[in-house]
PDB file of N, H, CA, C and O in Angstrom:
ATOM      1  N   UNK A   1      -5.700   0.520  -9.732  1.00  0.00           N
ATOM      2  CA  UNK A   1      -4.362   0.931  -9.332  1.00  0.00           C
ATOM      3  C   UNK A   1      -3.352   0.231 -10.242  1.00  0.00           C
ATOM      4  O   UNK A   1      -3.349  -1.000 -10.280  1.00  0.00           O
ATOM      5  N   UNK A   2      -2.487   0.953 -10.983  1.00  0.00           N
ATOM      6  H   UNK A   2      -2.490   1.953 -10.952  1.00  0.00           H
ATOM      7  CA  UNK A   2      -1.257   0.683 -11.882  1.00  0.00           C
ATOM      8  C   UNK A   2      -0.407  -0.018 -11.014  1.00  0.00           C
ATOM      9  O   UNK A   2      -0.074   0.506  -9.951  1.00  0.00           O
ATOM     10  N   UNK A   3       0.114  -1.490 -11.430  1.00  0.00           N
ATOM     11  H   UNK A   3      -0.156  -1.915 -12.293  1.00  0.00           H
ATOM     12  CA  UNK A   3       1.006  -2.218 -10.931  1.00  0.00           C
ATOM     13  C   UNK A   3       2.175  -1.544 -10.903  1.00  0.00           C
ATOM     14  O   UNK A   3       2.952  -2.103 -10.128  1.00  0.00           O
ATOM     15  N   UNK A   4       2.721  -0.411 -11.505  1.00  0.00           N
ATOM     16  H   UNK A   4       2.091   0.042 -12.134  1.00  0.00           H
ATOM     17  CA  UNK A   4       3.654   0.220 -11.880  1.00  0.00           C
ATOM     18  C   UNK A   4       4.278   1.145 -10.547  1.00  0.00           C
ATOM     19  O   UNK A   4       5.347   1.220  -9.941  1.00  0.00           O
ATOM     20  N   UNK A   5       2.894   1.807 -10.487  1.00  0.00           N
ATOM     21  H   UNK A   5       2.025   1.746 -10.979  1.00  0.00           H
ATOM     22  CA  UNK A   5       3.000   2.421  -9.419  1.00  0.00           C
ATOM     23  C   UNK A   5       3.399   1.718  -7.846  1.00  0.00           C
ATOM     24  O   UNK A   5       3.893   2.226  -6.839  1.00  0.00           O
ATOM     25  N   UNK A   6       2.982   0.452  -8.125  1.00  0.00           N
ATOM     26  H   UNK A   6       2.581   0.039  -8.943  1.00  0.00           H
ATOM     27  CA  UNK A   6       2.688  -0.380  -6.727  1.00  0.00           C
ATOM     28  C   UNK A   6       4.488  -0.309  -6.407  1.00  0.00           C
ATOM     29  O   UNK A   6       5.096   0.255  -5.497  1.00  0.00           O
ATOM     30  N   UNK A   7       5.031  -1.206  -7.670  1.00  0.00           N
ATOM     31  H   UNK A   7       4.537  -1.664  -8.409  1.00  0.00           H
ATOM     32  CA  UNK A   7       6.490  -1.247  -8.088  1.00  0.00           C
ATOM     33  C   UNK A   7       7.484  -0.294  -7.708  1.00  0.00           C
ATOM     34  O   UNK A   7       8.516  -0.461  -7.056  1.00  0.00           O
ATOM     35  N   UNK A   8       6.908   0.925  -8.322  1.00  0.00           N
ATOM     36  H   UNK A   8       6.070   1.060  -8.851  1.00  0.00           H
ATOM     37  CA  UNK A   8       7.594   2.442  -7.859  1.00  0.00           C
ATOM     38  C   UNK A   8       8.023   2.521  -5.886  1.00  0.00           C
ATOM     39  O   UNK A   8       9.068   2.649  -5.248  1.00  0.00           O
ATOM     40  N   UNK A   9       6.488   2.354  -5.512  1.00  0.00           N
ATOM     41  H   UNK A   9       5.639   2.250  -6.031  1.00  0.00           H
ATOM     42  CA  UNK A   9       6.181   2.417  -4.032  1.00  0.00           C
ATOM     43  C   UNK A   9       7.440   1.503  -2.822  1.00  0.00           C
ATOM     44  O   UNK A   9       8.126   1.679  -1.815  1.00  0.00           O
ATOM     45  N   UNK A  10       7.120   0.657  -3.686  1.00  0.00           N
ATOM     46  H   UNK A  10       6.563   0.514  -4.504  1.00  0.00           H
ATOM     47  CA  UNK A  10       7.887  -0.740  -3.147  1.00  0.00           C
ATOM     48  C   UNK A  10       9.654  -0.204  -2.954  1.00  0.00           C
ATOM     49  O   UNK A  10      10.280  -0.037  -1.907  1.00  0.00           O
ATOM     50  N   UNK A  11      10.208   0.008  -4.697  1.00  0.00           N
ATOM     51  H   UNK A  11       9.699  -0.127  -5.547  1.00  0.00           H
ATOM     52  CA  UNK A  11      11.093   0.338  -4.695  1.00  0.00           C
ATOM     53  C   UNK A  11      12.030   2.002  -3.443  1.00  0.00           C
ATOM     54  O   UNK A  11      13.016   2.265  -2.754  1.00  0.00           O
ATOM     55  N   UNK A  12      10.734   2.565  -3.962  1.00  0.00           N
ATOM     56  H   UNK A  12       9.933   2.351  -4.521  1.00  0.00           H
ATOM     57  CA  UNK A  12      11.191   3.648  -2.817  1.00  0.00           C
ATOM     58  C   UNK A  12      11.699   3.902  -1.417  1.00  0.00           C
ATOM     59  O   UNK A  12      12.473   4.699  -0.888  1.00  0.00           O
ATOM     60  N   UNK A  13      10.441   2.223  -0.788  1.00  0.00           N
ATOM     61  H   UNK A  13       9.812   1.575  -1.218  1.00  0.00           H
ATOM     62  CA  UNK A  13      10.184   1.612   0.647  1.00  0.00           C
ATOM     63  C   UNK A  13      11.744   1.417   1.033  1.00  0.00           C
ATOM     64  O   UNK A  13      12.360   1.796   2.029  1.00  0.00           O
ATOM     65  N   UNK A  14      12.276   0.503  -0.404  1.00  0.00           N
ATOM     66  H   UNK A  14      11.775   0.196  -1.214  1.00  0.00           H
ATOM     67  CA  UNK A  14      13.376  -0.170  -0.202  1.00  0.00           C
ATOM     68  C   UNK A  14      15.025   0.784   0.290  1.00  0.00           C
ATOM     69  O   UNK A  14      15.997   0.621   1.028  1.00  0.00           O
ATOM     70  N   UNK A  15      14.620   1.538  -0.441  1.00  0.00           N
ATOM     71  H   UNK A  15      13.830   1.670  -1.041  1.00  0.00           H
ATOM     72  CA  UNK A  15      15.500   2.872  -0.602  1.00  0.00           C
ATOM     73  C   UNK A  15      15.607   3.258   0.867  1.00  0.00           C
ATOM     74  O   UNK A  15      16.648   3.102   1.506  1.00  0.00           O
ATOM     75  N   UNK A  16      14.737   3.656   1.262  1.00  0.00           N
ATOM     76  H   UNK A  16      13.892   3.783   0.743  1.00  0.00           H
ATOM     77  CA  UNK A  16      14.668   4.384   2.432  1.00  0.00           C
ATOM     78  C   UNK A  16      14.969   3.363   3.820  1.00  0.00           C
ATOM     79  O   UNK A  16      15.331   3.761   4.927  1.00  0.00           O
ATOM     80  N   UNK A  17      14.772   2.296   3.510  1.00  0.00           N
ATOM     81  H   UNK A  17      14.479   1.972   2.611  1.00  0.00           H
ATOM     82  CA  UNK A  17      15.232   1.387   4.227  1.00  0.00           C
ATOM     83  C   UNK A  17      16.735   1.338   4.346  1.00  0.00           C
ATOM     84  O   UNK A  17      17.230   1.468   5.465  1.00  0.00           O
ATOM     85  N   UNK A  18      17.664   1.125   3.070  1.00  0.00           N
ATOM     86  H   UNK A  18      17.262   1.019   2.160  1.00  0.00           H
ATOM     87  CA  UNK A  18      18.573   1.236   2.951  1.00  0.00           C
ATOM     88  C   UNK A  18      19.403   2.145   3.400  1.00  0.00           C
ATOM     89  O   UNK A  18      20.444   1.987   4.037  1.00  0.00           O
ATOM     90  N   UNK A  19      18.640   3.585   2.856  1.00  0.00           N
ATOM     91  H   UNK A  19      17.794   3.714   2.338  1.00  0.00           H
ATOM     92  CA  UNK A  19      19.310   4.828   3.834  1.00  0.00           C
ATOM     93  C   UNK A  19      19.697   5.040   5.074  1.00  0.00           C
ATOM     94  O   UNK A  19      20.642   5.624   5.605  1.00  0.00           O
ATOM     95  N   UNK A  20      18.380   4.191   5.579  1.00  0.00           N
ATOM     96  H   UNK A  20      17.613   3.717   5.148  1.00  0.00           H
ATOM     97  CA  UNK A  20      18.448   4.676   7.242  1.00  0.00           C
ATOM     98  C   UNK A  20      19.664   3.392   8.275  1.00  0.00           C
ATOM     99  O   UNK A  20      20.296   3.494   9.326  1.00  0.00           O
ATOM    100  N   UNK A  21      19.524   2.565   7.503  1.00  0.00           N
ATOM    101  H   UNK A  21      19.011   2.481   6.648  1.00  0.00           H
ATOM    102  CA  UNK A  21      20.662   1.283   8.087  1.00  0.00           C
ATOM    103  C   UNK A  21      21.803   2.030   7.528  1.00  0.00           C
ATOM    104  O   UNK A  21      22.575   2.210   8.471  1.00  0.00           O
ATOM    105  N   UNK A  22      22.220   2.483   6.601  1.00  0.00           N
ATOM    106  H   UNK A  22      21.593   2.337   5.836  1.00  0.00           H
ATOM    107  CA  UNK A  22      23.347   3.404   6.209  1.00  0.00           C
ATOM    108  C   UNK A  22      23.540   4.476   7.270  1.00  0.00           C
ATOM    109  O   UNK A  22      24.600   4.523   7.895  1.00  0.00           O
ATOM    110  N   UNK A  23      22.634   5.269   7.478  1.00  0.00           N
ATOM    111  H   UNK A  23      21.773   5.230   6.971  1.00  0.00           H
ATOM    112  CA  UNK A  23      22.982   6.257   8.184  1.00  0.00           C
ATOM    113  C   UNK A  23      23.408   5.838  10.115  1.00  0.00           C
ATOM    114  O   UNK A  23      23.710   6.516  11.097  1.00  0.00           O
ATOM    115  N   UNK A  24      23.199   4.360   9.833  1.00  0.00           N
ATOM    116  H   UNK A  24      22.954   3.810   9.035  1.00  0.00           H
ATOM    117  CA  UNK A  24      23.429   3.977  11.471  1.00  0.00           C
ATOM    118  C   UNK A  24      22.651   4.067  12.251  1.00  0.00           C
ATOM    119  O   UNK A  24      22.982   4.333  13.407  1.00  0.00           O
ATOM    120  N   UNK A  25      20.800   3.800  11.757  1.00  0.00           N
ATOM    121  H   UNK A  25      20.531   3.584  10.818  1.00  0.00           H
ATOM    122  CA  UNK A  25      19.625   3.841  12.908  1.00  0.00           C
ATOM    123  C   UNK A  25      19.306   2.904  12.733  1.00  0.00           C
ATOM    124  O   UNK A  25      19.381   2.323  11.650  1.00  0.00           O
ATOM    125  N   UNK A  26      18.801   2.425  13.862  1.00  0.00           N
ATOM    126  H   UNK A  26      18.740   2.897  14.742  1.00  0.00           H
ATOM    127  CA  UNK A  26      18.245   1.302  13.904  1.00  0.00           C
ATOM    128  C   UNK A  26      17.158   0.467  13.332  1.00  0.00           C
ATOM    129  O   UNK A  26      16.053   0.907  13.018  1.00  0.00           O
ATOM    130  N   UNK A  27      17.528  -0.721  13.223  1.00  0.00           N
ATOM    131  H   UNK A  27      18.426  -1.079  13.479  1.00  0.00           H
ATOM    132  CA  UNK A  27      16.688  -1.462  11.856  1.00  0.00           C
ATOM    133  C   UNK A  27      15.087  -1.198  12.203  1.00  0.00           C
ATOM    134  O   UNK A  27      14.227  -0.811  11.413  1.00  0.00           O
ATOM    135  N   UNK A  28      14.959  -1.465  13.374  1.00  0.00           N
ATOM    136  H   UNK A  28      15.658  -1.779  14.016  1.00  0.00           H
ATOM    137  CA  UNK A  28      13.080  -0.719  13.918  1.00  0.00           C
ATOM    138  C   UNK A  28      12.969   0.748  13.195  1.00  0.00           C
ATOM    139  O   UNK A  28      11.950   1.042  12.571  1.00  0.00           O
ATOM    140  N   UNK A  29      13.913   1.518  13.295  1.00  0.00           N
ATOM    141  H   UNK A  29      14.742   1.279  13.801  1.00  0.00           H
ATOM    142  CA  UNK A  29      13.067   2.980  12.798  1.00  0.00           C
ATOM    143  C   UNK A  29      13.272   2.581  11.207  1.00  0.00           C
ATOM    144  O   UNK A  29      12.355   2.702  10.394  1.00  0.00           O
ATOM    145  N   UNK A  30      14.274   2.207  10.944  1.00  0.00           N
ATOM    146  H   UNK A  30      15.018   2.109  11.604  1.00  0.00           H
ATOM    147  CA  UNK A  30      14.209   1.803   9.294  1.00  0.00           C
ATOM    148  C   UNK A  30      12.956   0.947   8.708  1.00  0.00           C
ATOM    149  O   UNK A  30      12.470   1.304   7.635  1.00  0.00           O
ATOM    150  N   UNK A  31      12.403  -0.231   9.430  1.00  0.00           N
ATOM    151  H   UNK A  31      12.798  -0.521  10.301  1.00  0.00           H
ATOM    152  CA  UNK A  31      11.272  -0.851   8.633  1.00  0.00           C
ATOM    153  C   UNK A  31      10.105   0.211   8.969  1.00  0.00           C
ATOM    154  O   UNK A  31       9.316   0.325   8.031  1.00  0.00           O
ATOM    155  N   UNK A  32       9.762   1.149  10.280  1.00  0.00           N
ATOM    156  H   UNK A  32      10.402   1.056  11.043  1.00  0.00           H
ATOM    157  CA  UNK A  32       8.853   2.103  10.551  1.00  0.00           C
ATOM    158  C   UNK A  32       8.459   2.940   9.096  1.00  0.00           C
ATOM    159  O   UNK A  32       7.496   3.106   8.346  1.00  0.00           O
ATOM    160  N   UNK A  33       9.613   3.265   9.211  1.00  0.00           N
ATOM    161  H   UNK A  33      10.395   3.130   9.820  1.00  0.00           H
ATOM    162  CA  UNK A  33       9.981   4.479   7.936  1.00  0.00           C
ATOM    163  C   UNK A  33       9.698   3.863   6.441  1.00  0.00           C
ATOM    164  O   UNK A  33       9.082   4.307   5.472  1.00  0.00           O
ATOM    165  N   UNK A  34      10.406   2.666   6.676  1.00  0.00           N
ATOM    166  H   UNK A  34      10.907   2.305   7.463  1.00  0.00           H
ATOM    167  CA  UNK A  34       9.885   2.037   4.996  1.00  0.00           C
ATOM    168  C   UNK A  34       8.050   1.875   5.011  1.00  0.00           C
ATOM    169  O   UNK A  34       7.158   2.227   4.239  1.00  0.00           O
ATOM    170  N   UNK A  35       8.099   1.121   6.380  1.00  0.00           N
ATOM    171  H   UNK A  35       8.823   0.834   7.007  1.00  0.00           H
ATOM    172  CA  UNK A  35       5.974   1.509   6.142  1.00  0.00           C
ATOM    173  C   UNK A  35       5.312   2.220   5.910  1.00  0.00           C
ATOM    174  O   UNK A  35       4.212   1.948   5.429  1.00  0.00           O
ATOM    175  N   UNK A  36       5.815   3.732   6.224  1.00  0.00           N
ATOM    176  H   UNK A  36       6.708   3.953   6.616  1.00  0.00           H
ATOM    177  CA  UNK A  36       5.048   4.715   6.015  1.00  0.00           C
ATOM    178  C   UNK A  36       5.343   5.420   4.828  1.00  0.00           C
ATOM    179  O   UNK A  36       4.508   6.178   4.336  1.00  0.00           O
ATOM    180  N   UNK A  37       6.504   5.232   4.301  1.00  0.00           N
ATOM    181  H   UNK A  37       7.183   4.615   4.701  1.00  0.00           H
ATOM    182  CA  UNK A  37       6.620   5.710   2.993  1.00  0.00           C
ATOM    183  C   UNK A  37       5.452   4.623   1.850  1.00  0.00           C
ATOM    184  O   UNK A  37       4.546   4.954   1.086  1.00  0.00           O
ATOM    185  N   UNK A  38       6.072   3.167   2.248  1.00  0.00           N
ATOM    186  H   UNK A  38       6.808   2.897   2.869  1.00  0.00           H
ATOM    187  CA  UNK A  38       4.352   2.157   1.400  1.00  0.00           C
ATOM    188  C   UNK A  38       3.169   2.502   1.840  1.00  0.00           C
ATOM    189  O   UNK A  38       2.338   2.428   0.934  1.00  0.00           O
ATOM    190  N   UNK A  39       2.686   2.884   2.949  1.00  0.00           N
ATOM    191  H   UNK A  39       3.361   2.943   3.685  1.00  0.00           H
ATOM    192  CA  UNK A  39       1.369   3.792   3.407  1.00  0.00           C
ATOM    193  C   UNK A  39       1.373   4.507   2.736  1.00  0.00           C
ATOM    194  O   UNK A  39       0.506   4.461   1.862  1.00  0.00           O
ATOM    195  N   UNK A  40       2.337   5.587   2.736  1.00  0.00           N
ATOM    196  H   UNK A  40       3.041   5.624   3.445  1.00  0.00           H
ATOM    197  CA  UNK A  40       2.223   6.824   1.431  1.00  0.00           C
ATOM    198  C   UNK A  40       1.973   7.110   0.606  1.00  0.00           C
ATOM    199  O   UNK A  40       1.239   8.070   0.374  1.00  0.00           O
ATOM    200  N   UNK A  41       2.630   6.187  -0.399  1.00  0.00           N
ATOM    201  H   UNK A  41       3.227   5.407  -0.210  1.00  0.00           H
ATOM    202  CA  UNK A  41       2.484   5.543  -1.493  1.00  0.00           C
ATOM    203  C   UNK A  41       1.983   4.602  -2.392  1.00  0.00           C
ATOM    204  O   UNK A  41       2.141   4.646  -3.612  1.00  0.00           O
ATOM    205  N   UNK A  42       1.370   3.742  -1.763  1.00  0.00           N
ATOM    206  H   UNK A  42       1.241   3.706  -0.772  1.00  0.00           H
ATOM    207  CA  UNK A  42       0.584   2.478  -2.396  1.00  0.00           C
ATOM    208  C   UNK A  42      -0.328   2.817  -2.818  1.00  0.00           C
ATOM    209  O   UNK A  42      -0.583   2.504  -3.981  1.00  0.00           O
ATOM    210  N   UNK A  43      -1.177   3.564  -2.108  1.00  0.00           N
ATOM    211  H   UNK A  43      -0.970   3.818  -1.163  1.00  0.00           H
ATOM    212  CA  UNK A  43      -3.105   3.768  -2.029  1.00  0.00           C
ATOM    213  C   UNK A  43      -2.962   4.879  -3.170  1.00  0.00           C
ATOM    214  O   UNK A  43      -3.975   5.119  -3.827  1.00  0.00           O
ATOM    215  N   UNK A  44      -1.733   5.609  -3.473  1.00  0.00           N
ATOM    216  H   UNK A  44      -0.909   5.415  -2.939  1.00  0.00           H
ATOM    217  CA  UNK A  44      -2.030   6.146  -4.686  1.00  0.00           C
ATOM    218  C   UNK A  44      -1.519   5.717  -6.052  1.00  0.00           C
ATOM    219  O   UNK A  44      -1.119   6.464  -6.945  1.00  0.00           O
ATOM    220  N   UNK A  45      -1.573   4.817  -6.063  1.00  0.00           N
ATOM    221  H   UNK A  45      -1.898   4.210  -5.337  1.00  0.00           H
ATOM    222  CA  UNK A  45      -0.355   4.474  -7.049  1.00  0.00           C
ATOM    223  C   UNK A  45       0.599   4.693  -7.109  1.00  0.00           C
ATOM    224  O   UNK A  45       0.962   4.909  -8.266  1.00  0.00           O
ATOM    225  N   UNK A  46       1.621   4.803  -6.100  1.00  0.00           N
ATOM    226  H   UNK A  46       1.326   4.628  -5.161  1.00  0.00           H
ATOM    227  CA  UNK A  46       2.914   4.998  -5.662  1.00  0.00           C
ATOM    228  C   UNK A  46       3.655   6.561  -5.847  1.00  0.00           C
ATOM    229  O   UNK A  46       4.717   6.794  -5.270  1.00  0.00           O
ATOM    230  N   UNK A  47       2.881   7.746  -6.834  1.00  0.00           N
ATOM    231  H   UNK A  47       2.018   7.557  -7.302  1.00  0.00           H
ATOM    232  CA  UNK A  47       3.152   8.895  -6.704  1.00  0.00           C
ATOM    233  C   UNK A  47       2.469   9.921  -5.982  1.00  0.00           C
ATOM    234  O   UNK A  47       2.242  11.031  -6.466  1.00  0.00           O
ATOM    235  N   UNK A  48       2.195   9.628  -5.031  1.00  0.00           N
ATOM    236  H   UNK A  48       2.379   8.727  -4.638  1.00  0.00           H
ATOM    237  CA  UNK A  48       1.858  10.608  -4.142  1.00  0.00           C
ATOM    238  C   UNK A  48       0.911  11.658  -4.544  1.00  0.00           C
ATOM    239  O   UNK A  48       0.966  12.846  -4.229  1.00  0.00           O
ATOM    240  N   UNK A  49       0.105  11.119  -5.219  1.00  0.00           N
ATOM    241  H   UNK A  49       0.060  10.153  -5.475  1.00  0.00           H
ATOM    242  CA  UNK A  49      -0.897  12.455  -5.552  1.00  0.00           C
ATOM    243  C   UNK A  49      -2.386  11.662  -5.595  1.00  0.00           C
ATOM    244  O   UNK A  49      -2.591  10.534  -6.045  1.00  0.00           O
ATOM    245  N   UNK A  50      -3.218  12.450  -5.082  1.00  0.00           N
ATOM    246  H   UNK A  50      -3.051  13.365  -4.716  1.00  0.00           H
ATOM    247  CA  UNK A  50      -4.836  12.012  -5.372  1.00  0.00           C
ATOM    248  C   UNK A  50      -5.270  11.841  -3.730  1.00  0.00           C
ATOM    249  O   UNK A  50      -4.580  12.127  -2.752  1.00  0.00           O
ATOM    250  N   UNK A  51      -6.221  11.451  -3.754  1.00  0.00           N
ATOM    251  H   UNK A  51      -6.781  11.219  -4.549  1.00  0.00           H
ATOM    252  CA  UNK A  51      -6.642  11.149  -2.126  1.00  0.00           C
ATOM    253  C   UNK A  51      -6.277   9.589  -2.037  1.00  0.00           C
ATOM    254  O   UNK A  51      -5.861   9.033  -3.054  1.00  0.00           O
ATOM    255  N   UNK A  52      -6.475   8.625  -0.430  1.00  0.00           N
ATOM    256  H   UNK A  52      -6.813   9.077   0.396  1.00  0.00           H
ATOM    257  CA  UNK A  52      -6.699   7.468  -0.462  1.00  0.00           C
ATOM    258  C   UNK A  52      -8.400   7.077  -0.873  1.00  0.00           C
ATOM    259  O   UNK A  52      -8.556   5.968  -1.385  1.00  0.00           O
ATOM    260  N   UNK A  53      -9.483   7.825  -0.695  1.00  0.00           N
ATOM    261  H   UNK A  53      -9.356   8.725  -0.279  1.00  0.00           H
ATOM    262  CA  UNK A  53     -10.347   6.841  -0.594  1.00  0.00           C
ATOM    263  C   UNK A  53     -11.037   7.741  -1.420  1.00  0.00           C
ATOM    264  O   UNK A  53     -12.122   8.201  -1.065  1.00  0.00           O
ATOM    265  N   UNK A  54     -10.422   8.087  -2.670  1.00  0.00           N
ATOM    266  H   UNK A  54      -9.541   7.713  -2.959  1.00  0.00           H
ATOM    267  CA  UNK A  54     -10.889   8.625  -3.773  1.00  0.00           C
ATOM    268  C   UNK A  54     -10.956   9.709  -4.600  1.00  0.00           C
ATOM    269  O   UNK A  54     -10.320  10.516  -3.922  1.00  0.00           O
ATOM    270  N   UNK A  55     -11.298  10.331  -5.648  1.00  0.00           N
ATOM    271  H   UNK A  55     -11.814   9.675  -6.198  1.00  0.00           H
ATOM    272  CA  UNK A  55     -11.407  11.529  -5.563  1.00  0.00           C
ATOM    273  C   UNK A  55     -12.054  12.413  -5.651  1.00  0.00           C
ATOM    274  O   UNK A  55     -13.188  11.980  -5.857  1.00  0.00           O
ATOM    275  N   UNK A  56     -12.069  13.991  -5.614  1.00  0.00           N
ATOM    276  H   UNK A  56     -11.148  14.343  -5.446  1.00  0.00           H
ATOM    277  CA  UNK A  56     -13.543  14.877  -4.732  1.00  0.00           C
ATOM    278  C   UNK A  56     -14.121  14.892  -6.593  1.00  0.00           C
ATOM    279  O   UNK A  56     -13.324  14.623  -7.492  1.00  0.00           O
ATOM    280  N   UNK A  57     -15.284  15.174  -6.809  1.00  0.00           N
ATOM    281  H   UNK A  57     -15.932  15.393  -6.079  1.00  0.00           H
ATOM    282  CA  UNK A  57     -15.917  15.289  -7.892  1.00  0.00           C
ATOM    283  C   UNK A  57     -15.866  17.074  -7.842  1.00  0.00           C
ATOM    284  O   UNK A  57     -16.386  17.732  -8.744  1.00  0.00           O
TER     285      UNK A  57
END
């Protein structure tokens, strides 16, 4: 896994974190939301494509 990607992931987490305290929800649904976007994102190298636990031959 590309550190790059990890970076990307992270950054995105952050984003969306940011958004949602912007938009006036509460900091619980904001760190929720940042987890599942790093769930999302990590296991693939932060762009969202490929499987998590590998890929089909």
């Amino acid at each position: 896994m590309s550190i790059i990607g990890v970076v990307i992931a992270v950054v995105v987490a952050a984003l969306v974190y940011a958004l949602c305290v912007a938009l006036g929800l509460p900091s619980i649904v904001a760190i929720i939301a940042a987890v599942l976007v790093l769930l999302a994102g990590v296991p693939t190298g932060g762009y969202g494509l490929g499987g998590r636990f590998g890929t089909r031959g």
